[in-house]
N, C-alpha and C positions, 0 to 999 in steps of 0.2 A: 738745938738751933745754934749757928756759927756767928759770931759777928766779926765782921771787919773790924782789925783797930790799926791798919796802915792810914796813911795820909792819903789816900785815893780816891778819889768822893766819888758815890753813886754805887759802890760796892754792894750786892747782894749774894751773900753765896749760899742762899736758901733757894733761888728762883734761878730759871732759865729765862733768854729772850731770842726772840725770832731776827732781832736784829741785833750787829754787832755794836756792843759799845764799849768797848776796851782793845786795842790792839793785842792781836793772839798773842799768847805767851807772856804776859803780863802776869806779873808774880806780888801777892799779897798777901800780909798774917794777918793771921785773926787770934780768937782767944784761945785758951786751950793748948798753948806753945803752937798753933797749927799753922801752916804754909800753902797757899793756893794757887791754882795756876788757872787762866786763863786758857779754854778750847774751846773747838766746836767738833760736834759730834757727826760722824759719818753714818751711826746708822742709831740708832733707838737703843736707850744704854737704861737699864734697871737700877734704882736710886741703891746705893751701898756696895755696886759690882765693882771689884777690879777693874781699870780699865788702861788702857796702852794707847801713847800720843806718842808720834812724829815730832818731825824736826819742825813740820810745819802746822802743828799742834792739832792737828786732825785727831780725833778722839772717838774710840770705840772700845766694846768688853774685851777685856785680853782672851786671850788664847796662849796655850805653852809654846806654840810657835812666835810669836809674837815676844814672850821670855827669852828665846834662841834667839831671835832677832837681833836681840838687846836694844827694845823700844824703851821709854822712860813711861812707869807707871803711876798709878795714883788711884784714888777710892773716890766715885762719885757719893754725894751724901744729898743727893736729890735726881729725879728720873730725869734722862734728857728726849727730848724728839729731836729724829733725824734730821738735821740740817742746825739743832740750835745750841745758842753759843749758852756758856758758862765756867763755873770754878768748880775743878777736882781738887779735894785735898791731898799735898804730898808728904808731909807732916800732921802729927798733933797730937794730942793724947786723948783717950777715951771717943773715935769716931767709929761709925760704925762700918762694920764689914760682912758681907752675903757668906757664912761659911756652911760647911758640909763635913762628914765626917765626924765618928764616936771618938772621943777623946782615948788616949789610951797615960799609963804610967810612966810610956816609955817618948822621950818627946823624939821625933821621928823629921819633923821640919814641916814646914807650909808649902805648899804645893796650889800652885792651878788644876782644876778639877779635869780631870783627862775627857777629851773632849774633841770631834770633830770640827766642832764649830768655838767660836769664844764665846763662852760662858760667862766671865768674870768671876767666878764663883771659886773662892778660897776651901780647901783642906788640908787637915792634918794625916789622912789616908797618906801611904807613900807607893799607894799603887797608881795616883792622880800624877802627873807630869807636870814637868816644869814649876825645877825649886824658885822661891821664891824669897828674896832677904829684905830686909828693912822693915817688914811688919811682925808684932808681936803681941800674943793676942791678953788682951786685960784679965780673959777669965778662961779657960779651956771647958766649960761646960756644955757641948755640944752634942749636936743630936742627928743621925744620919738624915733627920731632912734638913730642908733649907733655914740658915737661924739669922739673925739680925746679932753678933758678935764685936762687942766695944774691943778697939782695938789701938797700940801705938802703932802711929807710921812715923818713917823716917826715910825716905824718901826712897819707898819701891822700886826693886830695882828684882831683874833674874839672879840666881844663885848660882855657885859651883854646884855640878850632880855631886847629889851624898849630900851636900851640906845639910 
């Protein structure tokens, strides 16, 4: 659970609301060194996905297209419905992330899950597309299905390929 500790009253960055109440793009820390951002979501976004906002903080699951793009990222840590507003985190420590992929010896980098569509969905596979820098995962324990993965962010962002 996140809590707010900016001076901004009415912050909840556990819930969503169907009405805006914070001017988008509104930026607030909470505990856990973390950093959040005010959006709204374009389409139905899975609580822990990756997810990629615009200039005009419209908010949806990344895709490695969306990497290429060089959108600005962030980890939702609660589900959103299409059309409602809330806080992605873009920093903090130990939050959680949707990952995929068996871990290997060899650390190979984070990647978005290679994908037609945006997934959100984080691996360490290097066959998944579009590197991904700023997060780093607390524990490399993972399992080729979908895992709920504590993770540092530090403000997601695409990578050089290879990195």
């Amino acid at each position: 659970m996140a809590n707010a500790i900016s001076s901004v009253i009415g912050v909840d960055l556990d819930n969503t609301s169907t009405t805006q109440l914070f001017a988008l793009g509104t930026h607030v820390n909470g505990n856990n060194n973390s950093e959040w951002v005010y959006v709204q979501a374009s389409t139905s976004v899975t609580a822990y996905k990756v997810c990629a906002f615009n200039n005009a903080y419209a908010m949806g699951m990344a895709s490695a297209t969306d990497v290429l793009n060089g959108l600005q990222l962030g980890v939702a840590q609660t589900a959103f419905a299409s059309a409602a507003f809330g806080f992605i985190a873009i920093r903090g420590n130990s939050l959680g992330v949707m990952t995929t992929g068996s871990a290997t010896g060899t650390a190979q980098g984070i990647f978005l899950a290679a994908s037609s569509t945006p997934t959100g969905m984080l691996s360490n596979v290097a066959s998944a597309s579009g590197t991904v820098a700023g997060i780093s995962f607390v524990s490399i324990a993972q399992t080729a299905t979908a895992t709920v993965t504590g993770a540092l962010l530090s403000w997601p962002r695409g990578g050089a390929p290879g990195m």
